[in-house]
Every structure is written in structure tokens, then in C-alpha cells.
One Martini backbone bead per residue (centre of mass of N, CA, C, O) as a GRO file, in nm:
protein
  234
    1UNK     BB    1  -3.411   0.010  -0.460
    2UNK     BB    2  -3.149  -0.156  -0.554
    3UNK     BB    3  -3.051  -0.436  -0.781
    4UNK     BB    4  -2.744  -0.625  -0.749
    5UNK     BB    5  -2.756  -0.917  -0.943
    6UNK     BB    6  -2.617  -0.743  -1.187
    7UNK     BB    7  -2.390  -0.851  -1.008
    8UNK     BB    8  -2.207  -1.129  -0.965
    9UNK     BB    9  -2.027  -1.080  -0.679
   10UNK     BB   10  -2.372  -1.149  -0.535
   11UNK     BB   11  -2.345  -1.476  -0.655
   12UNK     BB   12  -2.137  -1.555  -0.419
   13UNK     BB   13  -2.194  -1.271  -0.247
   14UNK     BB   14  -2.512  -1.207  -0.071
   15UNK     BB   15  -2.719  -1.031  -0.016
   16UNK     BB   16  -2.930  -0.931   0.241
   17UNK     BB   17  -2.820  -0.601   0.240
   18UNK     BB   18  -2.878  -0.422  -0.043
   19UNK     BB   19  -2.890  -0.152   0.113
   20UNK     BB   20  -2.590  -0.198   0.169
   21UNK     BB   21  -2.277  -0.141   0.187
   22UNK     BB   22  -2.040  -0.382   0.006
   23UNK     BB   23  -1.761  -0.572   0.165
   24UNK     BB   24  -1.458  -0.720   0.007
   25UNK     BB   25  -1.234  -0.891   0.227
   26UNK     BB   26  -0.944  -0.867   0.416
   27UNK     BB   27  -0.771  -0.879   0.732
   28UNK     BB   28  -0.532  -0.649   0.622
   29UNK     BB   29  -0.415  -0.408   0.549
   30UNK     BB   30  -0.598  -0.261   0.335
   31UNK     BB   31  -0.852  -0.385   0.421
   32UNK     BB   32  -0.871  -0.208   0.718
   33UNK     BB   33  -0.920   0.064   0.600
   34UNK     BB   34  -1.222   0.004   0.556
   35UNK     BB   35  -1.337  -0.102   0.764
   36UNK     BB   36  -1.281   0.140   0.961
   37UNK     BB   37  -1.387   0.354   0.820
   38UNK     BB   38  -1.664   0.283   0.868
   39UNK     BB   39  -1.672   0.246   1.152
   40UNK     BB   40  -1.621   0.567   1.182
   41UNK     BB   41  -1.879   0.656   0.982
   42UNK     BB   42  -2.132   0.451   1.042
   43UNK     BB   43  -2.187   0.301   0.807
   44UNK     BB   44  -2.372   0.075   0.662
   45UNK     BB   45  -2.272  -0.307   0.629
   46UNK     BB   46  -2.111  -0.531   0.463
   47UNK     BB   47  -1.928  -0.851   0.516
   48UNK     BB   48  -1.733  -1.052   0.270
   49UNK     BB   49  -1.484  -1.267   0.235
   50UNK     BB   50  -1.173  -1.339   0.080
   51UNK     BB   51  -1.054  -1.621   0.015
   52UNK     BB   52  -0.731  -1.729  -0.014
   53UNK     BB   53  -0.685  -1.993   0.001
   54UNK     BB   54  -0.987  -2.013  -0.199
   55UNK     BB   55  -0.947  -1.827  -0.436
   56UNK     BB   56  -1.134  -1.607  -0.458
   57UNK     BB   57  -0.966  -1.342  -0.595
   58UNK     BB   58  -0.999  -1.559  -0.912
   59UNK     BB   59  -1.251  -1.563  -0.945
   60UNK     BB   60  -1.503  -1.429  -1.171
   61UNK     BB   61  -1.658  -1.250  -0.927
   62UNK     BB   62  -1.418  -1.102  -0.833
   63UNK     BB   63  -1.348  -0.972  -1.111
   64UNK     BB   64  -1.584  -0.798  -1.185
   65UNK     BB   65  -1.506  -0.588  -0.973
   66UNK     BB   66  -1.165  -0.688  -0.962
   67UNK     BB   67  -0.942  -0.721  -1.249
   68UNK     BB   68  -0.689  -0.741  -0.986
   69UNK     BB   69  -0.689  -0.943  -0.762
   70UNK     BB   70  -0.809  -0.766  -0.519
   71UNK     BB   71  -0.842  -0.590  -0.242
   72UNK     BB   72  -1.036  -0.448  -0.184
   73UNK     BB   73  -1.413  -0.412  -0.252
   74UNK     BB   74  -1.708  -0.188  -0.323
   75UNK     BB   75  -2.046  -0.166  -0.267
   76UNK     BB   76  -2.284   0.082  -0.363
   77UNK     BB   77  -2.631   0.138  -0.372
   78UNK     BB   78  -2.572   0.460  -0.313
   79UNK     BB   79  -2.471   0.653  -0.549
   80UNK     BB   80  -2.411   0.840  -0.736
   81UNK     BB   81  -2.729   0.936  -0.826
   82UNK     BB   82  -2.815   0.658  -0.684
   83UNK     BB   83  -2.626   0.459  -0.784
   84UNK     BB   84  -2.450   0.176  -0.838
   85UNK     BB   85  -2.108   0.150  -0.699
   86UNK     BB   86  -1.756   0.014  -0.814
   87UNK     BB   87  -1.492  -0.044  -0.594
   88UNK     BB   88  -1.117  -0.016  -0.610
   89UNK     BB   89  -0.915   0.054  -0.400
   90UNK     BB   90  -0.795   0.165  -0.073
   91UNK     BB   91  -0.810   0.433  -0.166
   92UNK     BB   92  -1.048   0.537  -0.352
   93UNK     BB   93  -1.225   0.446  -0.093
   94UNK     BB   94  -1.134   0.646   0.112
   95UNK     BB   95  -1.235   0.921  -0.065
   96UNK     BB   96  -1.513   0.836  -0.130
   97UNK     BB   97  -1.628   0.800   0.191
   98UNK     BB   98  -1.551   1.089   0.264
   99UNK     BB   99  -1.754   1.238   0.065
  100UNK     BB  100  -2.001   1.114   0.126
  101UNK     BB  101  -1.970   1.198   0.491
  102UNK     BB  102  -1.775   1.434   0.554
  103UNK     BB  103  -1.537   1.266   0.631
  104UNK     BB  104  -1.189   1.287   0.680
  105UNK     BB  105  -1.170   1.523   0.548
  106UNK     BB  106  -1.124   1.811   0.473
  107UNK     BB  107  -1.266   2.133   0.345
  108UNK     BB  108  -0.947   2.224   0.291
  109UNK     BB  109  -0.810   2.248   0.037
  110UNK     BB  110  -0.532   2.246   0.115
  111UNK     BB  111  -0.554   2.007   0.362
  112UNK     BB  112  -0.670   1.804   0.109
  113UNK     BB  113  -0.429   1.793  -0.062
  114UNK     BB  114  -0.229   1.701   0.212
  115UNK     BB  115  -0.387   1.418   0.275
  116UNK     BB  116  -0.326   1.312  -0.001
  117UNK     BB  117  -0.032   1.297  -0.013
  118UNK     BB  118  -0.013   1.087   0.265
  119UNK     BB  119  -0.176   0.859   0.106
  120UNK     BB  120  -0.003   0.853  -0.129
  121UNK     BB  121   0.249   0.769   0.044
  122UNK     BB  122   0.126   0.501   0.163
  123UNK     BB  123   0.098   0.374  -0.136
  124UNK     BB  124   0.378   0.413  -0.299
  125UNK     BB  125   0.582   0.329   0.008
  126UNK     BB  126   0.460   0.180   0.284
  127UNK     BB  127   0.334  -0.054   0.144
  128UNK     BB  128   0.518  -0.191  -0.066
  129UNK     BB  129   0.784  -0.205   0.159
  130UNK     BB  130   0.662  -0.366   0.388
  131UNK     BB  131   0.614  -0.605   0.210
  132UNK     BB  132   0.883  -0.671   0.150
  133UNK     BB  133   0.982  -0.700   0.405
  134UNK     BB  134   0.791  -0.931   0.469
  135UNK     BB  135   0.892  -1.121   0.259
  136UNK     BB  136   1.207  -1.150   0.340
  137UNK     BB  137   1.168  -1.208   0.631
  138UNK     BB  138   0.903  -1.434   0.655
  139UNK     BB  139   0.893  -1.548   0.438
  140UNK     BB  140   0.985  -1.712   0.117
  141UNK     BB  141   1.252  -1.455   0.135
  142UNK     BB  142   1.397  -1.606   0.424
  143UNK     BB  143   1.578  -1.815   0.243
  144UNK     BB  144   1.735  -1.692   0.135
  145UNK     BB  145   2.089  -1.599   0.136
  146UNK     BB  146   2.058  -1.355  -0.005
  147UNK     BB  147   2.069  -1.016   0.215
  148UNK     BB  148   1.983  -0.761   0.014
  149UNK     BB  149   1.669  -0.759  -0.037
  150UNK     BB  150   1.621  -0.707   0.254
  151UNK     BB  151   1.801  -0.456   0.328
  152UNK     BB  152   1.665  -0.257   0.131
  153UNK     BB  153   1.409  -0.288   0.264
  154UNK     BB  154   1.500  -0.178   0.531
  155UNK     BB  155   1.586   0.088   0.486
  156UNK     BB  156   1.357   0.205   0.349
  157UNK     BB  157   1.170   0.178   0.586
  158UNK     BB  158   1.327   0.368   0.785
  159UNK     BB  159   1.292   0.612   0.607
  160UNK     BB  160   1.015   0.632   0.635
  161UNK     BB  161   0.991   0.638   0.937
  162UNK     BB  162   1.147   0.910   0.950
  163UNK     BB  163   0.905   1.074   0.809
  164UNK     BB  164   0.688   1.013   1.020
  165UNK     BB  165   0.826   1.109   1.262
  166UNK     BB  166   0.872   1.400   1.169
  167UNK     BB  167   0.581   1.460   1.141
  168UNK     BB  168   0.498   1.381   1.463
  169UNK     BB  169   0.680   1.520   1.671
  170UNK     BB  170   0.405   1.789   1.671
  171UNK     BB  171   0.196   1.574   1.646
  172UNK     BB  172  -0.052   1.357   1.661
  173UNK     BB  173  -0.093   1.340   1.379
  174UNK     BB  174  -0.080   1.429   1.063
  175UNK     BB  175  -0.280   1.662   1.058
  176UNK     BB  176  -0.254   1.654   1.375
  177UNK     BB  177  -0.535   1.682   1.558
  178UNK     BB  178  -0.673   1.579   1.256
  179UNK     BB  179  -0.815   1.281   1.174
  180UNK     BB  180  -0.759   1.082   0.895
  181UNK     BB  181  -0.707   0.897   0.639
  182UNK     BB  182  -0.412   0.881   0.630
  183UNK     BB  183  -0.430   0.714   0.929
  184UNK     BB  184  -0.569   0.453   0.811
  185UNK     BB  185  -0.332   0.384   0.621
  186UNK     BB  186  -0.092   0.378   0.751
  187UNK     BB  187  -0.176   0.259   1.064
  188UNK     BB  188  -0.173  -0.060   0.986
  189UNK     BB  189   0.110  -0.109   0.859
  190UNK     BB  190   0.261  -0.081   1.094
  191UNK     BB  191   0.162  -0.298   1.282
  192UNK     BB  192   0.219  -0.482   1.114
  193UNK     BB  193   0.523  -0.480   1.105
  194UNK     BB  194   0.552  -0.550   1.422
  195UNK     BB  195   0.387  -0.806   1.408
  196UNK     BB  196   0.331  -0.992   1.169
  197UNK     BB  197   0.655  -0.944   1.049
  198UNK     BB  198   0.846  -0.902   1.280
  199UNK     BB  199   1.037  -0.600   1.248
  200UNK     BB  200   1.077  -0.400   1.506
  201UNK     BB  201   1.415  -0.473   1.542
  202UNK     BB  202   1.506  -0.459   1.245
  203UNK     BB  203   1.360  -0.164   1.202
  204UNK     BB  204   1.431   0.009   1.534
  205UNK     BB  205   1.135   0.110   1.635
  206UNK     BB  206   1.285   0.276   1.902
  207UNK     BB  207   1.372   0.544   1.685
  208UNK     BB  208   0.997   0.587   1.658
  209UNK     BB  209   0.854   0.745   1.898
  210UNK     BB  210   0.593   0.904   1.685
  211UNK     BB  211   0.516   0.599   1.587
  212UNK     BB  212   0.417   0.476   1.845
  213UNK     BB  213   0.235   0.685   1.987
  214UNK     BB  214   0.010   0.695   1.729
  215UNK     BB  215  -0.028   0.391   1.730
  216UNK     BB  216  -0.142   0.382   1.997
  217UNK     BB  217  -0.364   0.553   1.976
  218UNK     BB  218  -0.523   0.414   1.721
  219UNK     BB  219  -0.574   0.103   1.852
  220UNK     BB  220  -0.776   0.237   2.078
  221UNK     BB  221  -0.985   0.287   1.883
  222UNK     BB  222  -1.245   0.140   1.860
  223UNK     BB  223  -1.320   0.121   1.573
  224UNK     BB  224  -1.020  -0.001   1.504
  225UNK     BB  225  -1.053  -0.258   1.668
  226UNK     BB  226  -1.299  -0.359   1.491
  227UNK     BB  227  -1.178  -0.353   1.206
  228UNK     BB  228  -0.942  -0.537   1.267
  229UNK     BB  229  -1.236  -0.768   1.250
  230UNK     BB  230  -1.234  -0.745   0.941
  231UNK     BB  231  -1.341  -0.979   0.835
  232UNK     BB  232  -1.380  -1.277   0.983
  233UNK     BB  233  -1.281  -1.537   0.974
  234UNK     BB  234  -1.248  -1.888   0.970
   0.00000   0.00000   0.00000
């Protein structure tokens, strides 16, 4: 068993299991893909919270791991090779489980790369967009006066939806019948939207019916149910 503690932020956040995945997270949409992917693969792991108000995120041992000082983060005491692996970047650990796995992600090259293709499009396109969306609509860029910020976001937003839908109209996920790292990484995302950020009335929710029906599916799934309460807050 490999010994954690030369990692630092094992001193701030301690293994108990430290033979098992080490994630540190905060339930948000990234931090959920992580949580999610977990408990969909059974992987044994540890979850420890990233206290945003206590910005732990900026701690010096939280830094050692992703001196991008972002959430996800996840240490995994048998990586390649038998050694200990540090990973941030909640698309790049998805594809990471995925492979380690061998679950979630198909094992035909043309439908591998193009899993990874809408992976790409959620890191991209609809983390971003809907993110900023959130910013002007609901957080501290509600209070602007000029509302063009926000509506760039909102049509940006739509158009995004709008592409999902049109993927959706004829399958139940991205890639058909089969659930894979796209759906995780995307309808977290989705579901912030309309809920977290209140603008499902805003960007006429309504009007992208089979993002609506597989957004259903995703949150039905146990695990997905699951994951999106980890870690727990205080």
C-alpha cells in the first residue's frame, strides 16, 4: 500500500483509507461529475469537502494538488503502475475512471472519440455559458443595469440547449442506449441550470423537450441521486 502522507494535501485533508481514491470536492456541477462517476463505477474513495466560504481552495495544501485552485481534485493511491496519481480537472478525471474502469466510455475507437467530442462540448461550451449565465442572472451580475451581459449569455445558453436537443430527439443519451462520461459531465449541468440558477422560465426550458426527458432519466439513477450529495456540506 502506497504511503499518502508525501502528498500535503493528505495534511489538511487525512486518509483514513488511504488505500482508496482521495476526492476533494464541493457539490457543485464539476465537482458532481466526480462524485457521480464514483458511485456509478463502485470505485472504493474517500470524499473531503472543499469549504469554499473557508476558501480552502487557496490553502497552500490544496494548491499542491491544483495550483489552479479549482475543485475537483482527486488522488488515487494506485495509478499507473502501482503508483500514487494526482489529478485535477473534473473532465481529465472523468476520462481518467473511465479508462481505469473500463466502464463509461465505449471501447470502440470511432464512439470513443466521439464521447470524448461531447465531453469536450460540456468542458468547453456549457460549463462556460451556463456558468456566466448564472453570474448575471441570479448571482452578483443581477444588480447590473446594462442587461446585455446577461442576454448574451442567455441566448449563448440556448443555442447550446438547442444542440442538445437536436441530439437527443432520436436517443435516450448522447451516444443512443448508451450512458457514458458525456451524461455525467453534461446534465449536471443542465439540472444547475434550472434549479440552482432559477432560469429554466428564462431560457424557455420548455421549449427543449428531450433535454428535459433525459435530464429525467439522469437525476432517476441511484447513483446519480447519490452523488450529487457528496461530499456533504457542513
Amino acid at each position: 500500500m502506497n504511503n499518502l502522507t508525501a502528498f500535503p494535501i493528505t495534511h489538511k485533508w487525512p486518509a483514513t483509507r488511504p488505500d482508496q481514491i482521495q476526492l476533494y470536492s464541493l457539490p457543485t456541477p464539476n465537482g458532481v461529475k466526480v462524485s457521480i462517476m464514483l458511485e456509478e463505477t463502485g470505485l472504493p474513495y474517500e470524499a473531503h469537502l472543499v469549504d469554499f466560504a473557508s476558501k480552502d481552495q487557496f490553502s497552500a495544501e490544496f494548491l499542491s494538488l491544483n495550483p489552479n485552485n479549482k475543485i475537483p481534485a482527486l488522488l488515487d493511491p494506485n495509478g499507473p503502475g502501482g503508483r500514487p496519481l494526482a489529478l485535477f480537472e473534473s473532465g481529465a478525471i472523468l476520462l481518467y475512471l473511465a479508462e481505469k474502469t473500463g466502464q463509461l466510455l465505449p471501447a470502440d475507437p470511432a464512439q470513443r472519440y466521439e464521447t470524448i467530442q461531447w465531453l469536450m462540448f460540456q468542458m468547453g461550451g456549457i460549463g462556460p455559458m451556463f456558468g456566466q449565465l448564472g453570474f448575471f442572472h441570479k448571482f452578483a451580475g443581477k444588480d447590473y443595469e446594462d442587461k446585455r451581459p446577461r442576454d448574451r449569455y442567455v441566448a449563448e445558453s440556448q443555442r447550446l440547449l438547442g444542440v442538445l436537443n437536436a441530439r437527443l430527439a432520436t436517443r435516450s443519451w448522447i451516444m443512443g442506449d448508451t450512458y457514458t462520461i458525456a451524461d455525467i459531465a453534461i446534465f449536471p449541468w443542465v439540472r444547475n441550470l434550472v434549479g440552482s440558477y432559477n432560469a429554466g422560465e428564462l431560457v424557455g426550458m420548455q421549449d427543449f423537450p428531450w433535454v428535459l426527458r433525459s435530464l429525467g432519466h439522469f437525476v432517476a439513477r441511484p447513483a446519480v441521486a447519490r452523488g450529487l450529495d457528496i461530499p456533504k456540506r457542513s
